[in-house]
C-alpha positions in Angstrom: -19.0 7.9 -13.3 -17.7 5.8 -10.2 -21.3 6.2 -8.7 -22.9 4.7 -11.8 -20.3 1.9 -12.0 -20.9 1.0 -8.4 -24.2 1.6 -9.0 -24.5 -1.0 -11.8 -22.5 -3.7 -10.2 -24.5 -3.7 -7.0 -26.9 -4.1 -9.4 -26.2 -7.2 -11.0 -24.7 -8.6 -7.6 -28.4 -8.2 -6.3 -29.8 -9.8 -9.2 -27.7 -12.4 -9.1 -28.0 -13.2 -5.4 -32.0 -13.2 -5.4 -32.4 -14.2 -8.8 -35.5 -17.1 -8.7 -34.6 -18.1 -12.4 -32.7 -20.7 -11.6 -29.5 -22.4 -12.6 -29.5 -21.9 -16.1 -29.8 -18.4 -15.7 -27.4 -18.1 -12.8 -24.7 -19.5 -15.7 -25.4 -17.3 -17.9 -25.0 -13.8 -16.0 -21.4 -15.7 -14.5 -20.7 -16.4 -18.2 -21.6 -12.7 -19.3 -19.6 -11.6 -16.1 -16.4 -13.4 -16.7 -16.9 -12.2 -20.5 -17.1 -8.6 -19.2 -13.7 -9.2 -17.4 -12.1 -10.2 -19.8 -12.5 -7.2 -22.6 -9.8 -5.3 -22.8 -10.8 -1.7 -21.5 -12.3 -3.5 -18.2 -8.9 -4.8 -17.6 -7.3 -1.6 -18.4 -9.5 0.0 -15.8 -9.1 -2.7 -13.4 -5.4 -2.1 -13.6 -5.6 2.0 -13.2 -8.0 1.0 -10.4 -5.3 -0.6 -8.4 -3.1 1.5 -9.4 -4.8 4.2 -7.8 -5.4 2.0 -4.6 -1.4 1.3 -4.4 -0.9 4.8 -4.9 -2.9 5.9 -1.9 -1.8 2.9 0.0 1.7 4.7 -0.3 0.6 8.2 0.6 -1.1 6.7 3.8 1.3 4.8 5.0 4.4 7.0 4.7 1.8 10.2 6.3 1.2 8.0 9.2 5.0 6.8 10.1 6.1 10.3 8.6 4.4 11.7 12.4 4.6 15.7 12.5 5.4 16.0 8.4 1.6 15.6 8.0 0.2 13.4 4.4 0.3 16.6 2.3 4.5 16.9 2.8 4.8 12.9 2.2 2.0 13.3 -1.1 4.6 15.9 -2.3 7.9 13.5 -1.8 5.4 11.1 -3.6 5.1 13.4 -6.4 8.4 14.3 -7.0 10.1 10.9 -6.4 8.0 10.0 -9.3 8.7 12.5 -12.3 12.7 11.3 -10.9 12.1 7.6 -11.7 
């Protein structure tokens, strides 16, 4: 699924940066884009999206200053500190 998404917006970003159609159409695909954004479930997945990137941002950072523990013991503090809260 992520391959097609990335797939389709690389898409519409290359049509949209070599599009020859002119203005007129260039304001319509923004129009359509910031339509897209707006519905609902693209916003819902926009949010899980980032919530996934803060959740890994996490992980990282406490593997790296955690030295010997290693990512998998500081993904498992992760884990647990969150069925607590």
């Amino acid at each position: 699924m992520r391959f097609r998404a990335g797939l389709i917006i690389g898409g519409a970003v290359g049509y949209v940066l070599g599009a020859r159609a002119g203005r007129e159409r260039y304001d319509q695909i923004v129009q359509a884009t910031k339509k897209l954004r707006e519905h609902p479930a693209v916003a819902q997945l926009t949010d899980q999206a980032v919530g996934l990137i803060d959740a890994g941002r996490h992980v990282i950072a406490g593997g790296l200053s955690a030295g010997g523990r290693g990512l998998r013991a500081v993904a498992e503090d992760d884990r647990s500190h969150r069925r607590t809260s």
